[in-house]
C-alpha positions as CSV (number, residue, x, y, z in Angstrom):
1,X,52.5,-88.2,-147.0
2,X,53.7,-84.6,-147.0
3,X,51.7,-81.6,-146.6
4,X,52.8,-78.8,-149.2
5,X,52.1,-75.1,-147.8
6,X,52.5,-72.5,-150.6
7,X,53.7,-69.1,-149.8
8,X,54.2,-65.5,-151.8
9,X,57.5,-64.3,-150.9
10,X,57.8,-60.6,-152.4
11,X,61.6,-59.6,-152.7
12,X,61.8,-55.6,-153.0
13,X,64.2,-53.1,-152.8
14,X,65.5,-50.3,-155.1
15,X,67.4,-51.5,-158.5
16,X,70.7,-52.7,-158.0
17,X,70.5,-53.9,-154.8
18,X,71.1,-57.5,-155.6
19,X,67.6,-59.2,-155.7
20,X,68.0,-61.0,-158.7
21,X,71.5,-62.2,-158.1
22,X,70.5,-63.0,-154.6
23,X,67.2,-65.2,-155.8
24,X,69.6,-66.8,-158.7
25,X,72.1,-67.9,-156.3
26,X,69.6,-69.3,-153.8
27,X,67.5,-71.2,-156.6
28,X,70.5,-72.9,-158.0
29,X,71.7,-73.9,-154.8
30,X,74.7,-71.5,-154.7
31,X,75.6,-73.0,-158.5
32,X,74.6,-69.5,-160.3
33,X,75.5,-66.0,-159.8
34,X,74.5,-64.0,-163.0
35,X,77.7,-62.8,-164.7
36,X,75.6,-60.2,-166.9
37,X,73.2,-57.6,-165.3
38,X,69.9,-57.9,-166.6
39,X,67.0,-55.2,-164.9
40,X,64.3,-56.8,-164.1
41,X,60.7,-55.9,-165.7
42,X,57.9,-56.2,-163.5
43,X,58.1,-58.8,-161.6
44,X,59.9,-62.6,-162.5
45,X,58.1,-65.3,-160.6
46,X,60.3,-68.6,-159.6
47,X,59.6,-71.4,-157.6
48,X,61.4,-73.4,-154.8
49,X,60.2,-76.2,-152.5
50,X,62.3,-75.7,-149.0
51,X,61.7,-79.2,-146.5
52,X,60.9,-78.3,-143.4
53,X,62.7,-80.2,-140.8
54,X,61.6,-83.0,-138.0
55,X,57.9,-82.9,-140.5
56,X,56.8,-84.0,-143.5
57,X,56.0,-80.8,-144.5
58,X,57.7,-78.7,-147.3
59,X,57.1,-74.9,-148.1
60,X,56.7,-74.0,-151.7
61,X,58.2,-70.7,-151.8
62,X,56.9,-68.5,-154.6
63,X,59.3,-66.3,-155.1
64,X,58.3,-62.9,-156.8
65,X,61.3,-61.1,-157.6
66,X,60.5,-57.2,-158.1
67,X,61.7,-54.2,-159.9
68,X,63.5,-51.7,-158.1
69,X,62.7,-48.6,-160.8
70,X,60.0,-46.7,-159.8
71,X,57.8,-46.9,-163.5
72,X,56.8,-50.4,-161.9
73,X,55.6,-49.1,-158.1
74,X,52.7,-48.7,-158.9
75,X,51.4,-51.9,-160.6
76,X,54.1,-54.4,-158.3
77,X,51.4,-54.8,-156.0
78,X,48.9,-56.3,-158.6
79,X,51.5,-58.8,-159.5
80,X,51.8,-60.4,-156.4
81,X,48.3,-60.2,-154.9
82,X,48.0,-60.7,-151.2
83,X,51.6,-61.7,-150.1
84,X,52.4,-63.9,-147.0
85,X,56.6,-63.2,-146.3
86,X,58.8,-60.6,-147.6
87,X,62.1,-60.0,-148.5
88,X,63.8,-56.5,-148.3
89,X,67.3,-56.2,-150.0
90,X,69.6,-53.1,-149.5
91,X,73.2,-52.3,-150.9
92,X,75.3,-52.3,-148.0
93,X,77.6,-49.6,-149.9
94,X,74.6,-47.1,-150.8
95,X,72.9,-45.5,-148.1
96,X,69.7,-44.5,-150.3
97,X,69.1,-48.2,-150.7
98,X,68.4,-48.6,-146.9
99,X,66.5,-45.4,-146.7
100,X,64.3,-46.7,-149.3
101,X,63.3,-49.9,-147.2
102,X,60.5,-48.5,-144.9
103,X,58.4,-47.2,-148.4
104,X,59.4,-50.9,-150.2
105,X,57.7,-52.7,-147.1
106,X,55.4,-50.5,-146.5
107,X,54.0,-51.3,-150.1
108,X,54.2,-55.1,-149.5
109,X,52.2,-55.0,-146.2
110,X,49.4,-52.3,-147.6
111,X,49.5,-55.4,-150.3
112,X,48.6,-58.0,-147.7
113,X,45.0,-59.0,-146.5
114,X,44.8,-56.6,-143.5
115,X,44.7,-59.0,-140.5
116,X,48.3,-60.7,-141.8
117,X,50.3,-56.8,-142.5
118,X,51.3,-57.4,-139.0
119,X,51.8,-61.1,-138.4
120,X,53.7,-61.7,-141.8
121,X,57.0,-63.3,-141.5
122,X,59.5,-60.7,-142.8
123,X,63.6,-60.2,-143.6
124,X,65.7,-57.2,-144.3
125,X,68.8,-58.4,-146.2
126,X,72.0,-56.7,-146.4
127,X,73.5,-57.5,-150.1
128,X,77.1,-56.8,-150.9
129,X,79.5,-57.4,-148.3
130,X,82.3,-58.9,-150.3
131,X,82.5,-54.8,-151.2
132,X,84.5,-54.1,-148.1
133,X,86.4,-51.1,-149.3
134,X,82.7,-49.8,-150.7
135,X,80.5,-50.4,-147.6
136,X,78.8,-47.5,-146.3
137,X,76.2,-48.8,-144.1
138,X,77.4,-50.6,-140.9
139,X,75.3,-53.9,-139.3
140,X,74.2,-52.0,-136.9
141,X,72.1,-49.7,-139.0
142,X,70.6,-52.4,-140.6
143,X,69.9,-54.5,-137.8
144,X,68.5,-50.8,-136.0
145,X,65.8,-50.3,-139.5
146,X,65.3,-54.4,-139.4
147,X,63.8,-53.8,-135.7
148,X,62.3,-50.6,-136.5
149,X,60.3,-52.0,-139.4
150,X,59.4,-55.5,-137.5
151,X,61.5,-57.7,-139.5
152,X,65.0,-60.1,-139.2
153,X,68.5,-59.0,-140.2
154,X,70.9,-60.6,-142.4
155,X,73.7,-59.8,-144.2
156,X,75.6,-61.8,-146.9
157,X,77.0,-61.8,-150.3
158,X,75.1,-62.8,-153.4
159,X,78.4,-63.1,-155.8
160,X,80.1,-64.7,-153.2
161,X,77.6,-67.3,-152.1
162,X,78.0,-66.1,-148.3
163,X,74.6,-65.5,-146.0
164,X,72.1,-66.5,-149.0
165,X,70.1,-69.8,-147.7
166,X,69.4,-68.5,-144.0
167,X,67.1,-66.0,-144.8
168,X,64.9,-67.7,-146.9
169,X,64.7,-70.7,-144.7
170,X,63.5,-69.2,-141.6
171,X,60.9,-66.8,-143.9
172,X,59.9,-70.5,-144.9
173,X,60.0,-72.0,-141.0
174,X,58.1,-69.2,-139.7
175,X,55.8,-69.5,-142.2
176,X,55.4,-72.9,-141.4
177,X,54.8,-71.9,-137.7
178,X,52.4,-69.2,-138.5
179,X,50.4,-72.0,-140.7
180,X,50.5,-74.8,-137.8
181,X,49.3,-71.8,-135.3
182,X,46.0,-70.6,-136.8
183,X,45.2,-74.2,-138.3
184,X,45.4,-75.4,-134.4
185,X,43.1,-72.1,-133.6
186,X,41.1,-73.4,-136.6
187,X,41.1,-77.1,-135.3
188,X,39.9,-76.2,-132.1
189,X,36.8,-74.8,-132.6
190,X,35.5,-77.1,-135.5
């Protein structure tokens, strides 16, 4: 019998970034990139279940996909109530995106039940790579505000199907891990 741990899993950044693309392709298993561009309003909630190896436990990601535009700051937080992992996407060929980061996760975590803000699993996602010509921010700027702000780089490409899976994995293995650590603390002294 498997044990099913569910998990919010915010996805922020400013609009046109990628976030829906990049939570499209990853739900379809790499089958779906959105031809159209379609803003998101509010927030779009989607569900995946992710197995966590050598157990028989699976994560079910909830996956709140966010608005970048700031009419929707303000109320994003009451759409996801109390989130465990985030997601942070950036434009790796627009510098404001990545400048914007620290206030999108800063949000998230003032979001989360105090004791977790610090603990929660966390990635900062580099969208846009197949834009060579375009790119204006290098890995190492990203990987430099990823350690800055506590949380893993990666870098991919949502129309290309390139970096997608990894991140969302290990938000759902360290989740995992977090979960197994405080229900051994728990265990212990019950």
């Amino acid at each position: 019998m498997s044990n099913i741990l569910r998990s919010k899993c915010v996805i922020i950044g400013n609009s046109t970034v990628g976030k829906t693309a990049l939570t499209q392709v990853f739900l379809s298993d790499g089958r779906q990139f959105p031809k159209t561009y379609n803003m998101t309003f509010g927030v779009d909630l989607n569900v995946k279940t992710i197995a966590i190896p050598d157990t028989n436990d699976v994560v079910e990601l909830y996956i709140y996909d966010s608005s970048g535009r700031d009419l929707y700051y303000d109320c994003l937080s009451k759409y996801w109530h109390e989130p465990n992992i985030l997601l942070a996407v950036f434009d790796v060929t627009s510098e404001l995106s990545l400048d914007s980061v620290s206030r999108w996760v800063a949000m998230v975590r003032s979001a989360m039940p105090q004791k977790a803000a610090s603990i929660a699993p966390g990635v900062l996602f580099g969208n846009k790579t197949d834009l060579v010509e375009r790119r204006a921010v290098s890995p190492k700027a990203g990987a430099s505000v990823a350690e800055k702000l506590g949380l893993t780089y990666f870098e991919g490409s949502a129309k290309e199907n390139q970096g997608i899976e990894e991140p969302f994995f290990l938000l759902a293995h360290e989740w995992h891990k977090l979960y197994n650590e405080k229900k051994t603390t728990f265990d212990l002294i019950t």
